[in-house]
N, C-alpha and C positions, 0 to 999 in steps of 0.2 A: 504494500500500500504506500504513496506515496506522500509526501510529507507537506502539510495543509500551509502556506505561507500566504501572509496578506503582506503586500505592499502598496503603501504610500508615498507619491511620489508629487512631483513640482518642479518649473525652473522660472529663474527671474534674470531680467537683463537690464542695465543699466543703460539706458541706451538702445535702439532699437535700427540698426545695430550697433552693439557696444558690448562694456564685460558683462559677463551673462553666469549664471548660477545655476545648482541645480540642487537637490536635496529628494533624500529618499528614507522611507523607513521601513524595515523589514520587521514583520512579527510572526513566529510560529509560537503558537501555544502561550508560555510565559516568559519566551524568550524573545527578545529586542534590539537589532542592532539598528545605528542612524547612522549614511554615509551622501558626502556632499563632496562636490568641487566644482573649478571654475575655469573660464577658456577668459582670453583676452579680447576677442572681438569674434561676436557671437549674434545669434539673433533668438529673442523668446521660443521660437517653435521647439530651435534646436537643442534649446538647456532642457522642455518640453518632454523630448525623447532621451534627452544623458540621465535624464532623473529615471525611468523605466530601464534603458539599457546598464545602466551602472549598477541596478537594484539585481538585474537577473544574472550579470555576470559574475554578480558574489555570492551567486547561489551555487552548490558543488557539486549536485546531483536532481534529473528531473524531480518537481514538484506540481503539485497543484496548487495554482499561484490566482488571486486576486489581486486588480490592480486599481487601487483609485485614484483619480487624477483629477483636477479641475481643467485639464487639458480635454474639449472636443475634440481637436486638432488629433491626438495623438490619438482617441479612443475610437473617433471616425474613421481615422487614417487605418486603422487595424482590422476594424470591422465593417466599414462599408467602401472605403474608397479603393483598396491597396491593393483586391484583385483584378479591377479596372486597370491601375494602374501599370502592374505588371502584363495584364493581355495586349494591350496599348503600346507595350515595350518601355515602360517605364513613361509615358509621360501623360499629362494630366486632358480632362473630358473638353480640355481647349485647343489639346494638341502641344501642348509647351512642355515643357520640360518640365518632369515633374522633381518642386525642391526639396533638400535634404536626404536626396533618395540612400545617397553612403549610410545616413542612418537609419532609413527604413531599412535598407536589407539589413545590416546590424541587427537591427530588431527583430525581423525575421526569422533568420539565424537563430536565435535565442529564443524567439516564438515556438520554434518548433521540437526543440527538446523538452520544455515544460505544456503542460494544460493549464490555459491561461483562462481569467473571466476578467474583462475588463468592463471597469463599475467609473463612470463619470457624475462627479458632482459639483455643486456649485461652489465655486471656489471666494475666499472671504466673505464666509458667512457664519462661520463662528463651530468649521469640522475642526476636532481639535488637532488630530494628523496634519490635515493638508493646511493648517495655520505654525503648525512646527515644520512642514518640511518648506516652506515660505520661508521661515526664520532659516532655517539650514543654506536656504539655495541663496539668501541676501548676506548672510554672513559667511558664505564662501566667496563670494561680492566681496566684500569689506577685507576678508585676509587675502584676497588675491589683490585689491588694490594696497595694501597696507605691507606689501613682503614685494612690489613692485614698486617704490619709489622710491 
């Protein structure tokens, strides 16, 4: 049987595009771990996806994984948009290139060794998770500008 984890996930960017964050938290059972970091010149969507990709690749072995996110972006991109996109050959229902695509397949990748459920919620509105991994993805903001000047 395979081992039940929820992940909480977020990214923030200072700047759009600018330095950008991301923050995750993993919970199995009554065990907790929180992991965050930062890119230098970035855009929302993509800290968006490092907060889920970061979360699965500290995972060691498949799991059955929930994912919440105030990210549509990321929860659409998984579930309604992505097999478009790859039929298309990667690119998007306007015919353009579809963006961030390095980290959709990343994501993918990692999609497919876990059973994943991804749960979107409304983001600052008082979910205690997805208001800690804000704090995570803005104070990996802060020590990436703060260990750069």
């Amino acid at each position: 049987m395979a081992v039940k984890v929820e992940i909480f996930c977020d990214g923030a960017c200072s700047g759009n595009p600018g330095v950008g964050g991301y923050g995750a938290i993993l919970r199995s059972g009554t065990a907790e771990k929180e992991i965050s970091g930062a890119e230098e010149l970035t855009t929302n969507n993509r800290m968006e996806l490092m907060g889920a990709i970061s979360a699965l690749e500290s995972l060691k072995r498949p799991c059955d994984v929930t994912i919440v996110t105030d990210s549509q972006y990321l929860v659409k991109g998984m579930t309604e948009w992505i097999a478009g996109w790859q039929r298309r050959g990667w690119t998007s229902s306007k015919k353009e290139p579809v963006l961030n695509r390095d980290l959709w397949e990343r994501l993918l990748q990692l999609a497919a060794v876990h059973r994943i459920t991804w749960s979107w919620i409304r983001g600052h509105n008082g979910h205690a998770e997805n208001e800690r991994c804000d704090e995570l993805a803005r104070g990996a903001i802060a020590a990436f500008r703060e260990g750069n000047r």
